[in-house]
N, C-alpha and C positions, 0 to 999 in steps of 0.2 A: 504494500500500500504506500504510495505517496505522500509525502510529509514539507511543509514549505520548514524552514530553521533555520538561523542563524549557526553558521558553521566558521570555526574558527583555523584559520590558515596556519598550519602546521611547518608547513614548506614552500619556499617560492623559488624555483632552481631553473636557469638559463640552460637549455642543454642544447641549441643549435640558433642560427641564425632568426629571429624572431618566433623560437620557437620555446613553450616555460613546459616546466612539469610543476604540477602543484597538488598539494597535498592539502586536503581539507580533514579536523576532527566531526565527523558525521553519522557515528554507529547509528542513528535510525535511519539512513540509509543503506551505509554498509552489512546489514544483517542482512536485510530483504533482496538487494542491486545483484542483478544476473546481466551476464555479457552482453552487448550488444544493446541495452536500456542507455539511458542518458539523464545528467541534471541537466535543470533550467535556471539560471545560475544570473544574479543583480551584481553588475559589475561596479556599482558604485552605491554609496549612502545617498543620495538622493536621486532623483527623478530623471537625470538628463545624464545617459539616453534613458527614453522610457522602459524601453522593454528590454526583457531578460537575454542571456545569449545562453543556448543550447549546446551542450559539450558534451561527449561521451565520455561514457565511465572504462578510465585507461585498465584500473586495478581497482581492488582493495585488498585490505586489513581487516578481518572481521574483529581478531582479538584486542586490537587497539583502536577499532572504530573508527580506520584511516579513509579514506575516499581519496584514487588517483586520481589527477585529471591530465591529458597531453593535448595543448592546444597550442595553435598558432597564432601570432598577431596580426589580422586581417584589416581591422579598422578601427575606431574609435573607443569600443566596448570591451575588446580585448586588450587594445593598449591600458586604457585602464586599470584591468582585471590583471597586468602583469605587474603595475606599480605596487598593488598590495602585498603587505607583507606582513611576517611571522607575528601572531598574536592578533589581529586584522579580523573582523567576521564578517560573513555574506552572508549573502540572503540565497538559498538554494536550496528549490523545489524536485524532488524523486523520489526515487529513481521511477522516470516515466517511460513509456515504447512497449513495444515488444520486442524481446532480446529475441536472439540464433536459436535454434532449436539444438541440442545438443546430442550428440551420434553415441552409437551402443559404443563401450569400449573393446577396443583389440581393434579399430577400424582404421584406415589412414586417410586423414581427412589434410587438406590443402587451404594455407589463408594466406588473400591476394591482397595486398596491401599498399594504394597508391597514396604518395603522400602522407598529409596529417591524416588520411585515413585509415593507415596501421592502426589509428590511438584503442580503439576498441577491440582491434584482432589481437594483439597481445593480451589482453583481460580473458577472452576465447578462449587463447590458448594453453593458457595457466590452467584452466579448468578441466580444458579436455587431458589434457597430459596429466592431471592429476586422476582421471577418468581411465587412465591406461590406453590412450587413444595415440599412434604415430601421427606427431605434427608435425609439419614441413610450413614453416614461414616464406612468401617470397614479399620483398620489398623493395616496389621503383620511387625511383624520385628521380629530381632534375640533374642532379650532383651531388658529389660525394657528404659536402656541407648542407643540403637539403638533405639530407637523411633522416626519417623524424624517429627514431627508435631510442628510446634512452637505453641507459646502461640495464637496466632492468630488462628490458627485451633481449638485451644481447649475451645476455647471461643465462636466459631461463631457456628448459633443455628443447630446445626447437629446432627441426635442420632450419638452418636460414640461410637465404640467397638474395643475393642482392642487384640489382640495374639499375642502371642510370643513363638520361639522357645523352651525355655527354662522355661516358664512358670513364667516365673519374675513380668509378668505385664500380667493382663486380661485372654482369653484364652491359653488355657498349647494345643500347636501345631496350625496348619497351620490356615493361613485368611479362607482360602476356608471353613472351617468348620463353620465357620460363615456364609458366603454365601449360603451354603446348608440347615443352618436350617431354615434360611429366609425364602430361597424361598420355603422349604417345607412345611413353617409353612402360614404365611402373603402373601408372595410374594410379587413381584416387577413389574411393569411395564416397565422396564431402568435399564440396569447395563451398570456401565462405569469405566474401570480398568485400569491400569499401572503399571508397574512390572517386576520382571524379568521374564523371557518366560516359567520358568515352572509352573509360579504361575496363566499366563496368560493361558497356556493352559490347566490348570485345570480349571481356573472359564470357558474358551470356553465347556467342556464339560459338566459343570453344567449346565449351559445353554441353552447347545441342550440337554438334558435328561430332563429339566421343561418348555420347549418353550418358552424362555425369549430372547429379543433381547438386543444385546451387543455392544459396542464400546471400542477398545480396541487403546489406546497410545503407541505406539511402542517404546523401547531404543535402538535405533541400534546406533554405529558406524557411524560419520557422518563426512569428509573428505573437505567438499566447502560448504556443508548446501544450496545449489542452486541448484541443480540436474547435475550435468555438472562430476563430480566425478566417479557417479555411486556405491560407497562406501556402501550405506546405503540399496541396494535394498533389498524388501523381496518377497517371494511369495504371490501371493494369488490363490482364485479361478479362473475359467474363467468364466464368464456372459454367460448365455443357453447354456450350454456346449459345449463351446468356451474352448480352451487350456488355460494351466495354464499361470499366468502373474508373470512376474516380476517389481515390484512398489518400484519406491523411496522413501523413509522413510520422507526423506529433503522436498519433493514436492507435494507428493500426499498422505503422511500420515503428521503429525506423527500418525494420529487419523484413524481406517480404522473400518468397520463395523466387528464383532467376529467371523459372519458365512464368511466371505472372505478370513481369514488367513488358509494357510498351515501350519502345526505345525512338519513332519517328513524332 
Protein backbone atom coordinates (compact mmCIF):
# COMPACT_ATOMS: atom_id res chain seq x y z
CA UNK A 1 0.00 0.00 0.00
CA UNK A 2 1.17 3.42 -0.75
CA UNK A 3 2.12 5.98 1.94
CA UNK A 4 2.81 9.89 1.17
CA UNK A 5 6.13 10.75 4.36
CA UNK A 6 8.49 12.61 4.83
CA UNK A 7 11.68 10.78 4.36
CA UNK A 8 14.98 11.60 5.56
CA UNK A 9 18.11 11.80 3.10
CA UNK A 10 20.59 9.24 4.22
CA UNK A 11 22.95 9.64 1.30
CA UNK A 12 23.47 12.04 -1.56
CA UNK A 13 26.54 10.59 -3.71
CA UNK A 14 27.67 11.88 -7.31
CA UNK A 15 28.51 8.63 -9.12
CA UNK A 16 28.69 9.90 -12.95
CA UNK A 17 28.28 13.00 -14.95
CA UNK A 18 24.89 14.44 -13.69
CA UNK A 19 24.16 11.44 -12.41
CA UNK A 20 23.26 11.16 -7.89
CA UNK A 21 22.46 7.97 -6.10
CA UNK A 22 20.40 8.63 -3.15
CA UNK A 23 19.56 7.03 -0.32
CA UNK A 24 16.34 7.94 1.56
CA UNK A 25 15.32 6.55 5.53
CA UNK A 26 11.77 5.20 4.20
CA UNK A 27 10.85 1.57 5.92
CA UNK A 28 7.12 2.12 5.11
CA UNK A 29 8.05 1.85 1.88
CA UNK A 30 10.81 -0.36 1.82
CA UNK A 31 8.97 -3.33 3.45
CA UNK A 32 6.02 -3.30 0.84
CA UNK A 33 8.55 -1.74 -2.63
CA UNK A 34 8.94 -4.61 -5.40
CA UNK A 35 11.07 -4.10 -8.56
CA UNK A 36 10.07 -2.27 -11.14
CA UNK A 37 7.35 0.11 -8.73
CA UNK A 38 8.42 3.72 -8.23
CA UNK A 39 8.22 6.93 -5.73
CA UNK A 40 6.70 10.08 -6.52
CA UNK A 41 9.10 12.11 -4.95
CA UNK A 42 8.78 16.64 -3.90
CA UNK A 43 11.98 17.88 -4.87
CA UNK A 44 11.77 20.82 -2.95
CA UNK A 45 9.94 22.42 0.53
CA UNK A 46 7.79 24.54 -1.39
CA UNK A 47 5.52 24.76 -4.25
CA UNK A 48 7.64 25.74 -7.32
CA UNK A 49 7.87 23.33 -9.23
CA UNK A 50 4.54 22.14 -8.59
CA UNK A 51 4.60 18.66 -9.13
CA UNK A 52 6.20 15.69 -7.86
CA UNK A 53 9.11 13.80 -10.14
CA UNK A 54 8.71 10.17 -10.54
CA UNK A 55 11.82 7.85 -9.95
CA UNK A 56 12.36 4.34 -9.77
CA UNK A 57 13.14 2.33 -6.95
CA UNK A 58 17.03 1.59 -7.63
CA UNK A 59 17.37 -0.82 -4.23
CA UNK A 60 16.41 -1.28 -0.94
CA UNK A 61 17.27 -2.18 2.74
CA UNK A 62 14.55 -3.74 4.32
CA UNK A 63 16.58 -4.11 7.74
CA UNK A 64 17.55 -0.46 7.81
CA UNK A 65 14.58 0.89 6.20
CA UNK A 66 16.83 2.34 3.37
CA UNK A 67 15.16 3.32 -0.03
CA UNK A 68 17.60 3.46 -3.30
CA UNK A 69 17.14 5.99 -5.70
CA UNK A 70 19.44 6.24 -9.27
CA UNK A 71 18.53 9.23 -11.14
CA UNK A 72 19.66 11.69 -13.44
CA UNK A 73 19.61 15.48 -13.66
CA UNK A 74 17.28 16.26 -16.55
CA UNK A 75 15.95 19.76 -15.53
CA UNK A 76 14.96 21.82 -12.82
CA UNK A 77 13.32 19.35 -10.38
CA UNK A 78 16.06 17.07 -10.34
CA UNK A 79 18.63 19.61 -10.04
CA UNK A 80 17.12 20.56 -7.10
CA UNK A 81 16.58 17.18 -5.62
CA UNK A 82 20.47 16.77 -6.16
CA UNK A 83 21.29 19.90 -3.97
CA UNK A 84 19.64 18.03 -0.90
CA UNK A 85 21.48 16.66 1.49
CA UNK A 86 22.22 14.39 4.50
CA UNK A 87 19.72 14.96 7.20
CA UNK A 88 17.30 16.86 4.55
CA UNK A 89 13.45 15.27 4.23
CA UNK A 90 11.18 14.97 1.38
CA UNK A 91 8.01 14.44 0.80
CA UNK A 92 7.63 10.81 -1.13
CA UNK A 93 4.67 9.07 -2.01
CA UNK A 94 4.89 4.78 -2.67
CA UNK A 95 5.84 2.67 -3.69
CA UNK A 96 3.27 3.12 -6.71
CA UNK A 97 3.09 0.90 -10.43
CA UNK A 98 3.01 -2.40 -11.13
CA UNK A 99 6.44 -3.86 -10.72
CA UNK A 100 8.14 -7.00 -13.24
CA UNK A 101 6.42 -10.15 -12.63
CA UNK A 102 9.01 -12.30 -11.30
CA UNK A 103 10.32 -15.90 -13.17
CA UNK A 104 10.33 -19.58 -11.28
CA UNK A 105 13.94 -19.95 -10.06
CA UNK A 106 16.69 -22.02 -11.97
CA UNK A 107 15.43 -19.88 -15.00
CA UNK A 108 17.94 -17.58 -17.13
CA UNK A 109 16.39 -14.50 -17.52
CA UNK A 110 18.13 -11.26 -19.44
CA UNK A 111 17.82 -7.24 -18.21
CA UNK A 112 18.33 -4.64 -21.05
CA UNK A 113 19.20 -1.68 -19.66
CA UNK A 114 19.59 1.67 -21.61
CA UNK A 115 20.64 4.49 -19.93
CA UNK A 116 19.22 5.81 -16.53
CA UNK A 117 17.05 3.11 -17.31
CA UNK A 118 19.35 0.21 -15.62
CA UNK A 119 18.00 2.24 -12.28
CA UNK A 120 15.26 -0.38 -11.74
CA UNK A 121 16.93 -3.43 -13.44
CA UNK A 122 19.46 -3.68 -10.91
CA UNK A 123 16.72 -3.75 -7.81
CA UNK A 124 15.22 -6.81 -10.41
CA UNK A 125 18.06 -8.28 -10.30
CA UNK A 126 19.15 -8.59 -6.79
CA UNK A 127 15.90 -10.22 -6.39
CA UNK A 128 15.96 -12.62 -8.87
CA UNK A 129 19.52 -13.81 -8.13
CA UNK A 130 18.48 -14.07 -4.76
CA UNK A 131 15.40 -16.35 -6.35
CA UNK A 132 18.26 -18.69 -7.62
CA UNK A 133 17.56 -17.34 -11.14
CA UNK A 134 20.81 -16.87 -13.94
CA UNK A 135 21.08 -13.13 -14.46
CA UNK A 136 22.93 -11.79 -17.33
CA UNK A 137 22.86 -7.73 -17.01
CA UNK A 138 23.42 -5.98 -20.45
CA UNK A 139 24.20 -2.17 -20.29
CA UNK A 140 24.24 0.61 -23.20
CA UNK A 141 25.00 4.20 -22.87
CA UNK A 142 26.57 6.98 -24.91
CA UNK A 143 30.12 6.51 -23.36
CA UNK A 144 32.19 5.13 -21.17
CA UNK A 145 31.35 8.25 -18.41
CA UNK A 146 27.48 7.82 -19.38
CA UNK A 147 27.45 4.68 -17.73
CA UNK A 148 24.62 4.96 -15.14
CA UNK A 149 25.48 1.78 -12.94
CA UNK A 150 26.84 2.53 -9.60
CA UNK A 151 29.30 0.54 -7.68
CA UNK A 152 26.58 -1.49 -6.28
CA UNK A 153 25.45 -2.94 -9.65
CA UNK A 154 28.85 -3.67 -10.59
CA UNK A 155 29.46 -5.65 -7.78
CA UNK A 156 26.34 -7.76 -7.33
CA UNK A 157 26.68 -11.35 -8.83
CA UNK A 158 25.24 -10.59 -12.57
CA UNK A 159 27.00 -11.43 -15.90
CA UNK A 160 27.37 -7.90 -17.14
CA UNK A 161 28.01 -6.45 -20.42
CA UNK A 162 28.58 -3.46 -21.49
CA UNK A 163 28.01 -1.00 -25.03
CA UNK A 164 28.57 2.11 -25.83
CA UNK A 165 27.91 4.42 -28.59
CA UNK A 166 31.03 5.49 -29.19
CA UNK A 167 32.92 2.42 -28.21
CA UNK A 168 34.67 3.91 -25.10
CA UNK A 169 33.76 1.05 -22.99
CA UNK A 170 32.68 -2.64 -24.00
CA UNK A 171 30.67 -3.19 -27.16
CA UNK A 172 31.50 -0.37 -30.16
CA UNK A 173 27.22 0.30 -30.86
CA UNK A 174 23.82 -0.57 -29.63
CA UNK A 175 22.78 -2.82 -26.33
CA UNK A 176 20.53 -4.76 -28.64
CA UNK A 177 23.43 -6.24 -30.31
CA UNK A 178 24.19 -7.98 -27.23
CA UNK A 179 20.79 -9.19 -26.82
CA UNK A 180 20.71 -10.76 -30.31
CA UNK A 181 23.76 -12.78 -29.96
CA UNK A 182 22.33 -14.01 -26.76
CA UNK A 183 19.45 -15.09 -27.76
CA UNK A 184 21.00 -16.60 -31.00
CA UNK A 185 23.59 -18.13 -29.31
CA UNK A 186 22.30 -19.45 -25.22
CA UNK A 187 19.07 -17.97 -25.07
CA UNK A 188 16.98 -16.72 -22.50
CA UNK A 189 13.83 -17.62 -20.83
CA UNK A 190 12.86 -13.63 -19.50
CA UNK A 191 13.85 -10.59 -20.86
CA UNK A 192 13.07 -7.56 -18.87
CA UNK A 193 14.04 -3.88 -20.39
CA UNK A 194 13.94 -0.13 -19.71
CA UNK A 195 14.90 2.56 -21.82
CA UNK A 196 14.38 4.86 -24.08
CA UNK A 197 11.59 3.74 -26.72
CA UNK A 198 13.74 3.15 -29.56
CA UNK A 199 15.98 0.87 -27.63
CA UNK A 200 12.73 -0.70 -26.31
CA UNK A 201 11.22 -1.32 -29.54
CA UNK A 202 14.06 -2.92 -30.99
CA UNK A 203 14.63 -5.60 -28.18
CA UNK A 204 10.35 -5.95 -28.80
CA UNK A 205 11.36 -7.11 -32.19
CA UNK A 206 14.01 -9.31 -31.17
CA UNK A 207 11.90 -10.83 -29.29
CA UNK A 208 9.08 -11.61 -31.57
CA UNK A 209 11.70 -12.84 -34.21
CA UNK A 210 13.23 -15.71 -31.22
CA UNK A 211 9.88 -16.35 -29.33
CA UNK A 212 11.02 -14.89 -26.12
CA UNK A 213 8.64 -13.31 -23.64
CA UNK A 214 9.22 -9.75 -22.46
CA UNK A 215 8.58 -7.03 -19.93
CA UNK A 216 9.03 -3.87 -20.61
CA UNK A 217 9.36 -0.52 -17.86
CA UNK A 218 7.89 2.38 -19.49
CA UNK A 219 9.60 6.30 -19.01
CA UNK A 220 6.72 8.35 -19.82
CA UNK A 221 5.91 11.78 -18.74
CA UNK A 222 4.12 11.58 -15.59
CA UNK A 223 1.88 14.65 -14.33
CA UNK A 224 -0.09 13.32 -10.49
CA UNK A 225 1.68 9.79 -10.73
CA UNK A 226 -2.02 8.53 -9.56
CA UNK A 227 -3.90 8.18 -12.79
CA UNK A 228 -6.37 11.17 -12.27
CA UNK A 229 -3.90 13.35 -14.91
CA UNK A 230 -4.04 11.11 -17.75
CA UNK A 231 -0.50 12.57 -18.60
CA UNK A 232 1.27 9.26 -18.95
CA UNK A 233 -1.07 7.07 -21.15
CA UNK A 234 0.37 4.62 -23.77
CA UNK A 235 -1.09 2.37 -26.15
CA UNK A 236 -1.35 -1.15 -26.00
CA UNK A 237 -2.87 -4.06 -27.71
CA UNK A 238 -6.56 -5.03 -27.26
CA UNK A 239 -7.01 -8.73 -25.50
CA UNK A 240 -8.81 -11.23 -28.43
CA UNK A 241 -9.00 -8.76 -30.80
CA UNK A 242 -10.74 -6.24 -28.74
CA UNK A 243 -9.77 -2.50 -29.82
CA UNK A 244 -6.74 -0.98 -29.01
CA UNK A 245 -6.32 0.55 -25.33
CA UNK A 246 -5.20 3.34 -23.85
CA UNK A 247 -3.19 2.55 -20.25
CA UNK A 248 -1.70 4.70 -17.64
CA UNK A 249 1.90 4.52 -17.21
CA UNK A 250 1.39 5.85 -13.38
CA UNK A 251 -1.21 2.86 -12.69
CA UNK A 252 -1.22 0.01 -14.72
CA UNK A 253 2.30 0.15 -15.99
CA UNK A 254 5.16 1.36 -15.35
CA UNK A 255 5.93 -2.58 -16.14
CA UNK A 256 3.54 -3.80 -19.13
CA UNK A 257 4.11 -7.28 -20.94
CA UNK A 258 6.51 -6.47 -24.65
CA UNK A 259 3.84 -8.29 -26.86
CA UNK A 260 1.17 -5.54 -25.42
CA UNK A 261 2.90 -2.40 -26.52
CA UNK A 262 2.17 -0.30 -29.69
CA UNK A 263 5.23 1.08 -30.95
CA UNK A 264 3.81 3.45 -34.23
Amino acid sequence: MAVDIPAEVVQQEQVGPGLYRLSLYAPQITRSAVPGQFVYIRCTDNLDPLLRRPISIHGVNRERGELFLLYQVVGRGTALLAARRRGERLGVMGPLGRGFTLQAPGQRVVLVGGGIGVAPLVFLGQVLVQRNNQVCLLVGARSADQLPVGKEGYTAPFELAVATDDGSCGHHGPVTDLLEKILAGEGADMVYACGPRGMLHQTALLLARYDVPGEFSLEERMGCGVGACLSCVCKTAGKGGEPLQYRRVCVEGPVFPADQLVWD
